[in-house]
C-alpha positions as CSV (number, residue, x, y, z in Angstrom):
1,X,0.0,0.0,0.0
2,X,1.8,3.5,-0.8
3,X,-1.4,5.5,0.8
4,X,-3.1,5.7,4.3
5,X,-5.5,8.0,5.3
6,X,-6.4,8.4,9.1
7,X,-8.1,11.8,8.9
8,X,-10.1,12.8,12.0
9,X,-8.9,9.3,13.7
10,X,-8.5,11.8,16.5
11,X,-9.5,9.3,19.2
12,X,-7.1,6.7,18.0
13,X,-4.1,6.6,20.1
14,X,-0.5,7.3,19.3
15,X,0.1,3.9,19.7
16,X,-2.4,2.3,17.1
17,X,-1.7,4.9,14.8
18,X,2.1,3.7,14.9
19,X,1.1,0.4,14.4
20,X,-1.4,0.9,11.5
21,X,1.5,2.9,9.9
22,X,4.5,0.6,10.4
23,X,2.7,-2.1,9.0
24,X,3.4,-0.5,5.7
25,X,6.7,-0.3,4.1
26,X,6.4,1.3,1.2
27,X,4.6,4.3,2.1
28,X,4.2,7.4,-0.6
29,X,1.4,9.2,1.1
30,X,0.0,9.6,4.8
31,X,-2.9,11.7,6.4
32,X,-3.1,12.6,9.9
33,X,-5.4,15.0,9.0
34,X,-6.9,15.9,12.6
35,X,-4.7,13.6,14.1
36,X,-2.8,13.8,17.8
37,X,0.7,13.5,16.9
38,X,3.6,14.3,19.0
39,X,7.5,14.4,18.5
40,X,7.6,10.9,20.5
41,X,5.1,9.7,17.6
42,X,7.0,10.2,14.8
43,X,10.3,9.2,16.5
44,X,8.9,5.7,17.3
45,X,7.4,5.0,13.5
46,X,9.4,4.0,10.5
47,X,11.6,6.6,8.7
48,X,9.7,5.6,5.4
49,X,12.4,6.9,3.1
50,X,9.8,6.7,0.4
51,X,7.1,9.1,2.2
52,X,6.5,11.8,-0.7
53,X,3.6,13.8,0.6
54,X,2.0,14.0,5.1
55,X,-1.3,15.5,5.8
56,X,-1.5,17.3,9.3
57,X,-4.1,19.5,9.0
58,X,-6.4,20.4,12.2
59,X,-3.4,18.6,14.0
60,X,-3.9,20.8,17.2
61,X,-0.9,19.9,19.0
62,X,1.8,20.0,16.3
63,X,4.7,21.9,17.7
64,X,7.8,22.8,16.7
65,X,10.0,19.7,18.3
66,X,7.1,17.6,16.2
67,X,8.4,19.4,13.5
68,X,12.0,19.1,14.4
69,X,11.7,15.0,14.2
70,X,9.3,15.1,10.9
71,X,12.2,16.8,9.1
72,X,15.0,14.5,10.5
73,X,13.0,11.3,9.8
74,X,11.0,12.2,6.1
75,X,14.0,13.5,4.4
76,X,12.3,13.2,0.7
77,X,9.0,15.4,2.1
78,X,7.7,17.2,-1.4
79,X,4.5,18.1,0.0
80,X,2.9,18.7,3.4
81,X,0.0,20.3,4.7
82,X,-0.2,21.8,8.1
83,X,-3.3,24.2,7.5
84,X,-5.1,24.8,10.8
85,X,-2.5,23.8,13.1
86,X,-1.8,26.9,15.5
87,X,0.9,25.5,18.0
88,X,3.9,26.1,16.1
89,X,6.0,29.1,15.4
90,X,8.6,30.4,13.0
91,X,11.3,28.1,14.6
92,X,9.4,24.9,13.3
93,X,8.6,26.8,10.0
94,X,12.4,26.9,9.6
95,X,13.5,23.6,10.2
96,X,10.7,22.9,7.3
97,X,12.2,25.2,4.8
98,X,15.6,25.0,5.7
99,X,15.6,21.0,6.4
100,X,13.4,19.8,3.5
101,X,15.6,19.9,0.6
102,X,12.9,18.8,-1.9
103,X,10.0,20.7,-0.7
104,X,8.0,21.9,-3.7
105,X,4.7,22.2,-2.3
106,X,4.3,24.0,1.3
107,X,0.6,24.6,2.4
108,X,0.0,26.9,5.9
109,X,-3.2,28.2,5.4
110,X,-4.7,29.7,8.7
111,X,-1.4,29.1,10.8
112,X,-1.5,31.9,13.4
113,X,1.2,31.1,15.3
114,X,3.6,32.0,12.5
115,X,5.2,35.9,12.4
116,X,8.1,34.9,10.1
117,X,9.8,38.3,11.6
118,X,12.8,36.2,12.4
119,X,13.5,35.1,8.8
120,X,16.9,36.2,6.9
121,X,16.0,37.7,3.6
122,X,19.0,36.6,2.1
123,X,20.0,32.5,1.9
124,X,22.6,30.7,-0.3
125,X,20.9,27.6,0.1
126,X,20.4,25.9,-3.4
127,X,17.3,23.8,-2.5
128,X,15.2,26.7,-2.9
129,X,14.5,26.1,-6.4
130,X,12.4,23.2,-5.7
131,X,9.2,25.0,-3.8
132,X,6.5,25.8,-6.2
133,X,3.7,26.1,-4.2
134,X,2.6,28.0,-1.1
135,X,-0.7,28.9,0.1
136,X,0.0,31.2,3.3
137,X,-3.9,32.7,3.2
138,X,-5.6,33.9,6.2
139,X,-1.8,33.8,8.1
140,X,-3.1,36.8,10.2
141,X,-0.2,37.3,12.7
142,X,2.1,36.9,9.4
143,X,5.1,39.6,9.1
144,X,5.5,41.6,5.6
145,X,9.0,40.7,6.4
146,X,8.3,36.8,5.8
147,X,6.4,37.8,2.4
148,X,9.8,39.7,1.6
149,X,11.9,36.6,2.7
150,X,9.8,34.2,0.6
151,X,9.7,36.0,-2.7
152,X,13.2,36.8,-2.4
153,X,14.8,33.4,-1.6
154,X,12.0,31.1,-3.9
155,X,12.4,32.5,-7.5
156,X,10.9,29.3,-9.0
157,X,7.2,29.8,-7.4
158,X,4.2,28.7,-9.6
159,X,1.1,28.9,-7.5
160,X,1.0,31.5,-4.6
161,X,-1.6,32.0,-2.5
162,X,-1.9,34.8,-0.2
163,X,-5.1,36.0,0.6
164,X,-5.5,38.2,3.6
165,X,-2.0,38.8,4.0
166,X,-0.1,42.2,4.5
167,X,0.6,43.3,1.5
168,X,2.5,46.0,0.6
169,X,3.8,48.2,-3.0
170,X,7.1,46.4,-1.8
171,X,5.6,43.4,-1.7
172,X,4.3,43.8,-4.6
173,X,7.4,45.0,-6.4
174,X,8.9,41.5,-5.3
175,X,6.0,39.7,-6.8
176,X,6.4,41.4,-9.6
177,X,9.8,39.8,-10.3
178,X,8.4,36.1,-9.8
179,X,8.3,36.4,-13.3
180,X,7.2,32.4,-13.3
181,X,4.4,32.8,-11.5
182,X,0.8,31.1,-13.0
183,X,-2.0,31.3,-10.6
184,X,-1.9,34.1,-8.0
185,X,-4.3,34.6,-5.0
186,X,-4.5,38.2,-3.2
187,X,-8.2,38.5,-2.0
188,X,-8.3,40.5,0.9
189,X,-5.1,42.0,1.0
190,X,-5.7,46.2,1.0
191,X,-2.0,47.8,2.2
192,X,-0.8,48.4,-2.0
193,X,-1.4,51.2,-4.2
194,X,-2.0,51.5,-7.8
195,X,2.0,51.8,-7.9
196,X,1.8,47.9,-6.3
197,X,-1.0,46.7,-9.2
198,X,1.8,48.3,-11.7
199,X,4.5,45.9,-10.8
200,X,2.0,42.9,-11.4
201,X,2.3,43.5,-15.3
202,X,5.5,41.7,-15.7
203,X,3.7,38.5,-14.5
204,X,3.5,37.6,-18.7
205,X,3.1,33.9,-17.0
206,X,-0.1,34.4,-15.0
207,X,-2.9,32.7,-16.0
208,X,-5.2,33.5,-12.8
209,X,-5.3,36.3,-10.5
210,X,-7.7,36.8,-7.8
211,X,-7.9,40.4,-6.9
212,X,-11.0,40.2,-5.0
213,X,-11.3,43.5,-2.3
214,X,-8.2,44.7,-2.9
215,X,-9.1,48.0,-1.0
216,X,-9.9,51.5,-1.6
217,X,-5.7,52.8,-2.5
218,X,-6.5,50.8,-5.8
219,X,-8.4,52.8,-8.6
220,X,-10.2,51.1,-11.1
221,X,-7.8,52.8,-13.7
222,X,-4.8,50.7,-12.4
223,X,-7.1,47.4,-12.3
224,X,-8.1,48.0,-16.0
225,X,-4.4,48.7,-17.1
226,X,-3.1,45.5,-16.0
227,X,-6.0,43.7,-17.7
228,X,-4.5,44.7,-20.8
229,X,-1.2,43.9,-19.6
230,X,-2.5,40.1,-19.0
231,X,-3.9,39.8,-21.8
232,X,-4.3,35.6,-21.2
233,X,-4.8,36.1,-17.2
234,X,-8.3,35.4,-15.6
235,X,-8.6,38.1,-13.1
236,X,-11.2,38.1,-10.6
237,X,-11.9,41.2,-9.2
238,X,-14.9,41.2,-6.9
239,X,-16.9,38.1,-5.2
């Protein structure tokens, strides 16, 4: 079996669940979706060198020494979900980003215990061409300094998803030199200007851009220029 899913098994034990799991060796795929894991959890299952993509959303008690072990014992991690999960801060997000050398899909929807005000803005690490995807919506507590950090150090990103999110006209310079970009999600965020919307016309990639209430600083003028900038782009400007 390369696939389990024990979403919402929230009244299993740590024990079972170990069991259930180590029963399988050849493991591509696991959800813990609403799950109760623990650093002593993943330190007692198989490393599963094979294990591809982990599902931990709703995990309530996912800290940052769970996260510590998940990145020392899933080395080949491409994907992992951890929307909902509210115990851990920017030290676990780093040992994700800095550990996971093949990351390429990173989803932390509705994480409020991140502020990403610690992050460098400036990394050498070469792994960073791998992440393609990030969905960091409804991250209230989030910094504009993460946003900075991220589009700085991830050139290669694809699908970004950022609704709600402090956004800035230097935010939105840096997005505007994620030239790769396809599908872009900014619904709710209302700190940019019409100077911001500008920088978005270099996007010649984009093929989706939700713009929904982007705030009263942004004139209909500016929205209607960069539809004819992105020309192929389906931009959704009000819901």
């Amino acid at each position: 079996m390369e696939s389990i899913s024990l979403t919402r098994c929230s009244q299993i034990s740590p024990a079972v669940l170990q069991s259930i799991i180590n029963h399988y060796t050849n493991l591509s795929s696991l959800n813990l979706n609403s799950c109760q894991v623990t650093e002593d959890f993943f330190e007692a299952i198989n490393s599963h060198s094979g294990l591809k993509k982990i599902y931990f959303e709703k995990a309530s008690n996912l800290t940052d020494a769970t996260l510590q072990v998940l990145v020392t014992r899933f080395k080949e991690l491409r994907f992992i979900e951890l929307g909902n999960c509210h115990a851990f801060t920017d030290v676990g997000l780093k040992f994700l980003m800095d550990g996971l050398e093949n990351l390429e899909n990173l989803r932390l929807h509705s994480c409020n215990g991140i502020k990403g005000t610690t992050f460098e803005l400036i990394s050498p690490l070469p792994h960073r061409v791998n992440l393609a995807s990030v969905n960091i919506s409804f991250c209230n507590e989030l910094s504009d300094h993460f946003l900075q950090f991220l589009l700085t150090n991830y050139r290669n990103l694809k699908n970004l998803s950022m609704m709600y999110c402090p956004m800035t006209d230097l935010t939105m310079q840096l997005l505007g030199n994620s030239t790769k970009l396809e599908k872009l999600a900014l619904w709710q965020c209302k700190n940019y200007t019409d100077r911001g919307v500008a920088c978005l016309e270099a996007l010649v990639n984009l093929k989706y851009l939700n713009f929904g209430y982007h705030g009263s600083q942004v004139t209909q003028e500016a929205i209607e220029k960069l539809k004819r900038a992105l020309t192929s782009c389906s931009i959704i400007t009000e819901l």
